[in-house]
Residue frames as qw, qx, qy, qz and C-alpha x, y, z in Angstrom:
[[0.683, 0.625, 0.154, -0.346, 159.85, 111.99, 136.90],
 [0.852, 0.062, 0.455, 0.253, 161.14, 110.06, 134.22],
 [0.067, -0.265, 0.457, 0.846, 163.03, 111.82, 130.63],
 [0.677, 0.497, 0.114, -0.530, 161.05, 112.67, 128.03],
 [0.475, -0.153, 0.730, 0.466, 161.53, 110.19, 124.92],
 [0.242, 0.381, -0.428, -0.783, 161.36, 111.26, 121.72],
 [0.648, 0.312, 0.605, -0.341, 158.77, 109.57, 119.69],
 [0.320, 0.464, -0.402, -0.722, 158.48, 108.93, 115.36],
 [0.766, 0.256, 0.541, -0.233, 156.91, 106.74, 113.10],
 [0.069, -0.338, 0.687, 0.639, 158.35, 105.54, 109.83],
 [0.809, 0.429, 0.235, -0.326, 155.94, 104.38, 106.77],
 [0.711, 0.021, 0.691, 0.131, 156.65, 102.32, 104.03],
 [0.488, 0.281, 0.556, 0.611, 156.98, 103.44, 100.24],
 [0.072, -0.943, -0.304, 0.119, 156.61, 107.12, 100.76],
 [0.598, 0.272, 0.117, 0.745, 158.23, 109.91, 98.98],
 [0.065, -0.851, -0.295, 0.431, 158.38, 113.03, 100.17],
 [0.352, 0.671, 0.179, 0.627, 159.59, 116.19, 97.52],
 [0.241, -0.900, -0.220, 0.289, 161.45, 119.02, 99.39],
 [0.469, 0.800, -0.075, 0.367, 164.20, 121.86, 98.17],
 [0.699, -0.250, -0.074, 0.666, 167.59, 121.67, 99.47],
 [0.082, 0.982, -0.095, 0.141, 169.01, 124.86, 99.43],
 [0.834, -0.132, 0.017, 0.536, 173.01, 125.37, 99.75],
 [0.111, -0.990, -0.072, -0.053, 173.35, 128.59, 101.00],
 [0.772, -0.271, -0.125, 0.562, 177.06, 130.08, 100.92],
 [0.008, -0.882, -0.031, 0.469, 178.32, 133.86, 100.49],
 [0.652, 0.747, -0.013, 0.129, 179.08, 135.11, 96.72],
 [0.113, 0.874, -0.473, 0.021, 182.08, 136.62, 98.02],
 [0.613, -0.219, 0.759, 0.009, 183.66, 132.25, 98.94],
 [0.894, 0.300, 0.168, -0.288, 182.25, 131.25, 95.62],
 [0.757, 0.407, -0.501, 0.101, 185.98, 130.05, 94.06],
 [0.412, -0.595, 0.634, -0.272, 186.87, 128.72, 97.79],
 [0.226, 0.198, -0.951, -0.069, 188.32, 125.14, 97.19],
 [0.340, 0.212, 0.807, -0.434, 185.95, 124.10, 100.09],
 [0.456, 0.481, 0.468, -0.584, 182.69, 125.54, 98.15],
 [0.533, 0.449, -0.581, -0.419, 183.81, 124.25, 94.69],
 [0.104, 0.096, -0.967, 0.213, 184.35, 120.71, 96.25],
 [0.254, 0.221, 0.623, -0.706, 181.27, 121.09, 98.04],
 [0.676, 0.495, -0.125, -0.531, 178.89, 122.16, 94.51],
 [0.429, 0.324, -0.773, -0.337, 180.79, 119.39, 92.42],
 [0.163, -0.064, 0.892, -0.417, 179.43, 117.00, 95.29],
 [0.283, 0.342, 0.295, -0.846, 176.25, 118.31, 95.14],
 [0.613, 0.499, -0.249, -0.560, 175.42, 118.52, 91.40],
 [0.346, 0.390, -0.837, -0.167, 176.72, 114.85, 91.29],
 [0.087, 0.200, 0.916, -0.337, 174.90, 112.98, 93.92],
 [0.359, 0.456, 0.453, -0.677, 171.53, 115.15, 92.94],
 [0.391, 0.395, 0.619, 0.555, 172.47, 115.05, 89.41],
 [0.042, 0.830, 0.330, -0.447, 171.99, 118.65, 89.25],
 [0.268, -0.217, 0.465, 0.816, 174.53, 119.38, 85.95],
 [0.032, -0.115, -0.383, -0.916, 172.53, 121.98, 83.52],
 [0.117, -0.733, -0.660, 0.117, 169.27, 121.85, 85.70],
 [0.075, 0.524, -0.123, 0.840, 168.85, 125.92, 85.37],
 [0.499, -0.816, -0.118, -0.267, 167.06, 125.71, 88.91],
 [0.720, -0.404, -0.041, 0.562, 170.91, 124.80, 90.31],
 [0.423, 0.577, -0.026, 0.698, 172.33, 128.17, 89.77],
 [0.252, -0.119, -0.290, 0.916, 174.20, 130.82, 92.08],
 [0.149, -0.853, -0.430, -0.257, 171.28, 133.63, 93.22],
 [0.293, 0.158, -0.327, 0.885, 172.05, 136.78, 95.01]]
């Protein structure tokens, strides 16, 4: 018997809406890495003063 092959289908001009999440422990939050990491973030998403980008606990 043969592999299995993976199958998908792409469409044309279709947006999809979903919520990233960036998930790191409070107690890392001034690690270089995870300051490097958020400034990424909030720049490619454009996330400066959105209040839904904020730290949660």
């Amino acid at each position: 018997m043969g592999k299995p092959r993976a199958r998908g289908c792409l469409w044309r001009d279709v947006r999809l809406d979903t919520d990233l999440w960036f998930i790191y422990r409070v107690a890392r939050e001034g690690d270089p890495v995870i300051r490097a990491m958020l400034e990424v973030l909030a720049g490619t998403w454009k996330l400066a003063g959105d209040p839904r980008a904020r730290a949660t606990s």
